[in-house]
N, C-alpha and C positions, 0 to 999 in steps of 0.2 A: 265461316271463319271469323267474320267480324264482332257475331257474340261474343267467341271464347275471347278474340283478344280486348275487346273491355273488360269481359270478365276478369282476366289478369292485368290489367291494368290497374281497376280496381281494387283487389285485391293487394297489388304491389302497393298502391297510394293507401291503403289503411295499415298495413306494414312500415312504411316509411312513416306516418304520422305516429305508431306507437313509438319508434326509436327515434324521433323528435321529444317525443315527450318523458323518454329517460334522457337523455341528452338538457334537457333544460331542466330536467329535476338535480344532476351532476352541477351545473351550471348554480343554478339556484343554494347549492350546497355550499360551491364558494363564495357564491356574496355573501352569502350567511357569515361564511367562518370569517371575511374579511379578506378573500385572495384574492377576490376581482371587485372593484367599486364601482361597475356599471352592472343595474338590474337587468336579467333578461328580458326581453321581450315576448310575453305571457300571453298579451293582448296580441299580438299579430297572428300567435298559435292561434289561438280560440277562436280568432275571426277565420281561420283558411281551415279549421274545423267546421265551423259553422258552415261557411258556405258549401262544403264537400258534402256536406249530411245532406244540405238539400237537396243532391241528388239520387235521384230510388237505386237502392242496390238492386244486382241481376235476380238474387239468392237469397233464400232465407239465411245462407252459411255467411255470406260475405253482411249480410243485414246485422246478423248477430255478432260478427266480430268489430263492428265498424261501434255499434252499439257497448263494447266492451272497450273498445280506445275513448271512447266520449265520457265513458263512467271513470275510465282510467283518469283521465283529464279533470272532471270534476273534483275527484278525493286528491289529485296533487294541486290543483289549483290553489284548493283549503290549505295543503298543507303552505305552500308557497305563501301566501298571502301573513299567515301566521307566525312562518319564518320572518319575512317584512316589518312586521309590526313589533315583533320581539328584537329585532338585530337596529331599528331607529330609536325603540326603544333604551337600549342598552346606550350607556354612556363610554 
């Protein structure tokens, strides 16, 4: 019983990290347009990413989706950072 429930646990924690990670791209939307003038916090994501990858998935199923939140993460990073530098940019 104690696999399956890391198993879902797991699993629950890379679910919760994808819908952090639309959650701060919503977020990132409005600093952009100017509704909120605190950036989100991008870096504390990627770090409690980071540290979570370090641990071995049960499953190739949960390996590859945990691997598709991380990819996820990368291409809105870019995009975030770009919003960033266009919106200080902007007078």
């Amino acid at each position: 019983m104690g696999i399956l429930s890391d198993h879902t646990k797991y699993r629950e924690a890379i679910v919760l990290f994808d819908k952090q990670i639309d959650r701060m791209h919503a977020d990132f939307d409005k600093y952009r347009r100017g509704e909120t003038h605190r950036m989100p916090d991008w870096q504390r994501l990627e770090r409690d990413l980071i540290f979570f990858s370090r641990r071995k998935a049960s499953s190739l199923e949960l390996s590859k989706q945990l691997d598709r939140v991380l990819y996820k993460f990368q291409i809105r990073k870019r995009v975030w950072l770009r919003w960033v530098e266009l919106f200080q940019r902007s007078p």
